[in-house]
N, C-alpha and C positions, 0 to 999 in steps of 0.2 A: 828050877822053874824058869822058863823060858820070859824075858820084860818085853816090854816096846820102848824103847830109847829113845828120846830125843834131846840133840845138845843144839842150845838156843843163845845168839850173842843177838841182840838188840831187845825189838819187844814180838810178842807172840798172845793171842787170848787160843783160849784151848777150853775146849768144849767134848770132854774124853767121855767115853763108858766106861761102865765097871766092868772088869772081866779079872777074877781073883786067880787067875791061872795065868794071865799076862798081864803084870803091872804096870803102868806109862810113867816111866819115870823122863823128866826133864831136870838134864845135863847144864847149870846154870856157874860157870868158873868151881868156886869152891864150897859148894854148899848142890843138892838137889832135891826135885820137890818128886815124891812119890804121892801118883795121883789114883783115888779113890774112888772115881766115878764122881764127875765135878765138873763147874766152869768158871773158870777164872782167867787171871792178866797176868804176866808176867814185864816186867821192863829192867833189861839186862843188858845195858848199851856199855857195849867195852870202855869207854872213854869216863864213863858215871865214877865216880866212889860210892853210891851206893845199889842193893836190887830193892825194886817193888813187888810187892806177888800179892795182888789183890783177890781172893775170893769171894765172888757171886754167891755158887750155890755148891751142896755137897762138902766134900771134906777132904783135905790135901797134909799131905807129912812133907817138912822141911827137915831136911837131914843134911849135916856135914860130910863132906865127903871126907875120907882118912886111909890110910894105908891097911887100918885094921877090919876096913869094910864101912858103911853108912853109922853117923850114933843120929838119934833122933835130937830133935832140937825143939819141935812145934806141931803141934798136930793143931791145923786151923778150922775153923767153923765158918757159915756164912757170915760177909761184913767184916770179915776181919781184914785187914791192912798187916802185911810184915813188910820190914824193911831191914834187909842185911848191912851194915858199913863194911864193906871191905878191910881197910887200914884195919880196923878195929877188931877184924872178925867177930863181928859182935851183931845177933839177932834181937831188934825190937818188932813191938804188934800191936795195934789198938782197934779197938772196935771204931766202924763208921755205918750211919743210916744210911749214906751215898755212896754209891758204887761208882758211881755214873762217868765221872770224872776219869777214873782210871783204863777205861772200853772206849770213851769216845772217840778215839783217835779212828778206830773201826768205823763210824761213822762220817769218817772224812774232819772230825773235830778237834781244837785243840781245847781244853779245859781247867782254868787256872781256879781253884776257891780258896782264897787267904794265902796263895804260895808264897813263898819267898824267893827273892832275887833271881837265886842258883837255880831254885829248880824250873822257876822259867826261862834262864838261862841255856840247861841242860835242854829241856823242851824243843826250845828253838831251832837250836842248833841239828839235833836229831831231826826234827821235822823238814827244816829247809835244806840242811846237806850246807852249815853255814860256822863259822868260827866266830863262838862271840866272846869278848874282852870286857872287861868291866873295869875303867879305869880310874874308878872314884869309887871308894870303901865305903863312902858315906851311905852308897846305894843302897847297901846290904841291907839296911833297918825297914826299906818296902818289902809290900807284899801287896799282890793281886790277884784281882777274880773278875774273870770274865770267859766269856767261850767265843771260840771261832771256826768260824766254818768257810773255811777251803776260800780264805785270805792271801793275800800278795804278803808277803814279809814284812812288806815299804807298809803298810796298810795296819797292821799288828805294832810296828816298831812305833808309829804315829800314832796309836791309840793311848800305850805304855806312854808315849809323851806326855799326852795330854791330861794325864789321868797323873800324873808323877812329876816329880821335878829332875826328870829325866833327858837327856838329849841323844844323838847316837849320829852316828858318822858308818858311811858303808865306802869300803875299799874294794872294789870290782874285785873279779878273779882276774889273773894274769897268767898268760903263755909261759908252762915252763919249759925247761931244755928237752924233754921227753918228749914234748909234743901235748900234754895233759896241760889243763889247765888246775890252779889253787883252785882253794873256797873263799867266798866271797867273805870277809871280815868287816864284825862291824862293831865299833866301840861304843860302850855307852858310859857317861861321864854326865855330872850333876849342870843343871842350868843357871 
């Protein structure tokens, strides 16, 4: 049986048809999703410890990939949420009424509801092409919700401010010996 392949490193939403004689499967590190005629989110940023694989609508199989061939792990339904930990190799799943959060970015949006630190962290950084540092532990214990739409960084990092007992410091990018420049680094650290 002849698939349709796709191997995917960052984020990707996939809006496949059924076709039971060409499978779509997507290629995601150690783990793949064999897709059933569906639409969902994938977010598989190499740099993450963990994947998202949000399904909308229809019905998708997460499978581990192995030398002995695929074993099934999850066969998901709409609103479900899976989240793979790497380190861990360990698949979790929960049901959500909101999808909405994990597509928005398709709409030019970023979308935090009760996140924590990291994942707005990871967010960030993915979105702006930017290194963030988090230099005070104590930060960990927030979490935020809010959405943005096609924001200046300076603009998002100032709102986190205000909303948190947060501060944050931005170190330019700099000329390196190749002729490229860094990413722009930014710390954030308690007030």
């Amino acid at each position: 049986m002849k698939s349709r392949n796709v191997e995917l490193t960052g984020e990707g939403h996939f809006a496949v048809s059924k076709n039971n004689s060409q499978p779509f499967i997507v290629d995601i590190n150690k783990i793949q999703i064999k897709v059933l005629g569906t639409t969902f989110n994938v977010d598989a940023y190499p740099d993450n410890s963990t994947f998202t694989i949000a399904l909308a609508e229809g019905k998708i199989e997460i499978q581990q990939k192995s030398p002995d061939g695929p074993k099934d792990l999850l066969v998901m339904k709409p609103n479900q949420v899976a989240v793979y930990k790497l380190s861990e190799n360990k698949l979790e799943w929960k049901t959500e009424a909101d999808l909405s959060k994990y597509s928005a970015w398709t709409d030019g949006k970023i979308v935090f509801f009760d996140d924590p630190v990291n994942t707005v962290i990871q967010k960030l950084e993915n979105w702006y092409n930017v290194d963030i540092e988090l230099s005070d532990k104590r930060l960990q214990k927030y979490r935020f919700t809010g959405t943005f739409i096609d924001e200046p960084l300076e603009q998002v990092l100032s709102i986190l401010n205000l909303t948190s007992r947060m501060q944050y410091q931005i170190i330019p990018a700099h000329k390196l010996g190749d002729n490229s420049y860094s990413k722009r680094k930014i710390i954030l650290k308690s007030k």
